[in-house]
PyMOL CGO cylinders between C-alpha atoms (Angstrom):
from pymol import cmd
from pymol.cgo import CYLINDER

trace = [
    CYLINDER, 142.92, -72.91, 26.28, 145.19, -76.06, 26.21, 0.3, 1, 1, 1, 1, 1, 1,
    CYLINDER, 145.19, -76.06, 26.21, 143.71, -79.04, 25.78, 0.3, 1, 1, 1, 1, 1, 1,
    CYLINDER, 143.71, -79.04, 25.78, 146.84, -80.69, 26.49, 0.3, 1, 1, 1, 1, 1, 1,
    CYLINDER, 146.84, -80.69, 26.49, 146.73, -79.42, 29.74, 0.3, 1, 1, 1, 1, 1, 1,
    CYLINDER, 146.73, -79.42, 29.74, 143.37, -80.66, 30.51, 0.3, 1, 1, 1, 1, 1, 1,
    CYLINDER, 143.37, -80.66, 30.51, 142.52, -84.50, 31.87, 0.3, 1, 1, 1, 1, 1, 1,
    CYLINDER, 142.52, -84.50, 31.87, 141.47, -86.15, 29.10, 0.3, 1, 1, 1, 1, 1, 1,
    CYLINDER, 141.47, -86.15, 29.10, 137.96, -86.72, 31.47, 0.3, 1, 1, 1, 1, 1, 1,
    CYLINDER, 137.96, -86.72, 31.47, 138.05, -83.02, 31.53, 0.3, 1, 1, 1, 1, 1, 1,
    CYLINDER, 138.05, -83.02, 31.53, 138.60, -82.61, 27.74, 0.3, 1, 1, 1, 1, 1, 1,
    CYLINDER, 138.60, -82.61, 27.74, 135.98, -85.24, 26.65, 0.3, 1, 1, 1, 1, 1, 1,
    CYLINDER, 135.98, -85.24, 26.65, 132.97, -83.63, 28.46, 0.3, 1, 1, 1, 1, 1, 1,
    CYLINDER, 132.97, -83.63, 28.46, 134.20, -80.29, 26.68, 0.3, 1, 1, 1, 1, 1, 1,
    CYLINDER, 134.20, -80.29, 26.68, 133.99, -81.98, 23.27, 0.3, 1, 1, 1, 1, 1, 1,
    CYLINDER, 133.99, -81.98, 23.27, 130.69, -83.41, 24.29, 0.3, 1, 1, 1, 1, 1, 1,
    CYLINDER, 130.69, -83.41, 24.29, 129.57, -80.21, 25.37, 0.3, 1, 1, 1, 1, 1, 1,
    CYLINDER, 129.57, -80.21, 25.37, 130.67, -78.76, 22.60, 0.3, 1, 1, 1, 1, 1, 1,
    CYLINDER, 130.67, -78.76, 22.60, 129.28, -81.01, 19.93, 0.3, 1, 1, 1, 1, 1, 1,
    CYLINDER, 129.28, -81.01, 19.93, 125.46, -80.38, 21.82, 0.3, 1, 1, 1, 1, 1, 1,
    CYLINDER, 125.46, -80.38, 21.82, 126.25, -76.81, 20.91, 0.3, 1, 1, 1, 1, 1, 1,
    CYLINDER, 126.25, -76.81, 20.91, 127.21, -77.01, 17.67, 0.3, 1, 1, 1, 1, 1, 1,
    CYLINDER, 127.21, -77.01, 17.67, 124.26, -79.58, 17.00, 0.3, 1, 1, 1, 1, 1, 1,
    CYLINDER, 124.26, -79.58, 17.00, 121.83, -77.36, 18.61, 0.3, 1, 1, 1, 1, 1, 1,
    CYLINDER, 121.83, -77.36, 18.61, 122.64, -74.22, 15.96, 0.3, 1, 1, 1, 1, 1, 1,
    CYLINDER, 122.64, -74.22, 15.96, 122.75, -76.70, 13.24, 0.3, 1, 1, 1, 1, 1, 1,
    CYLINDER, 122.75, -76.70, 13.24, 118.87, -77.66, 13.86, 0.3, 1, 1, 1, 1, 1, 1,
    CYLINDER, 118.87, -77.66, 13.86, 116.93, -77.01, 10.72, 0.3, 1, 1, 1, 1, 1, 1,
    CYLINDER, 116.93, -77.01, 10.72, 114.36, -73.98, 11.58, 0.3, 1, 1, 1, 1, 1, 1,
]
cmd.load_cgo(trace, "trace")
């Protein structure tokens, strides 16, 4: 995966997507 090659739209849900993920595992138990 490229992210040059994605529109930057594109690329900025991905990061916000990713960021919920990586917030959701960081969630204290």
């Amino acid at each position: 995966l490229e992210i040059k090659e994605i529109p930057e739209e594109e690329r900025e849900a991905y990061l916000n997507t990713a960021k919920k993920l990586i917030d959701a595992t960081e969630l204290p138990e």
